[in-house]
C-alpha positions, 0 to 999 in steps of 0.5 A: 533837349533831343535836339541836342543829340547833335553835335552841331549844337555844342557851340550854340550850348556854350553860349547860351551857358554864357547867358546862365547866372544860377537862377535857372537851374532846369535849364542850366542842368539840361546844358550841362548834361548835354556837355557833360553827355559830349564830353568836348573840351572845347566846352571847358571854357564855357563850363568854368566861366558858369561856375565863376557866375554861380552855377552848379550842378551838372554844370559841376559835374561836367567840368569835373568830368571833362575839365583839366587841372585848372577846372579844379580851382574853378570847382574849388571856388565853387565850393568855396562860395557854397554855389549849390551842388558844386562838389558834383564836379570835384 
């Protein structure tokens, strides 16, 4: 994703997260090492919502990087439901 070297794509990012259900895990591990490679909070919303929806991995970690206290419980619940590679982020 070189386009997203970008800081303009952020918000466009985050919402194609929103669309993301864990199926895709590619795409959803390009989205989330971009955010993660940001590191903008205004992503954190974005990256919580994806984890109640099933995805993991760099999304995870993302979250785990630049989320906040109430991302742990997102990450936690997670982890809980077994969603894969979750624990990334705790």
């Amino acid at each position: 994703m070189e386009w997203a070297s970008d800081r303009q794509s952020l918000m466009p990012l985050c919402e194609l997260l929103e669309k993301c259900t864990g199926d895709d895990w590619q795409t959803e591990d390009a989205i989330g090492r971009t955010l993660l490679d940001f590191g903008d909070p205004a992503a954190i919303p974005y990256l919580e919502r994806a984890t109640q929806h099933g995805v993991g991995g760099y999304v995870a970690r993302a979250l785990g990087h630049i989320g906040n206290e109430r991302s742990m419980e997102f990450l936690s619940d997670a982890f809980a439901k077994k969603i894969p590679d979750a624990w990334y982020g705790i």
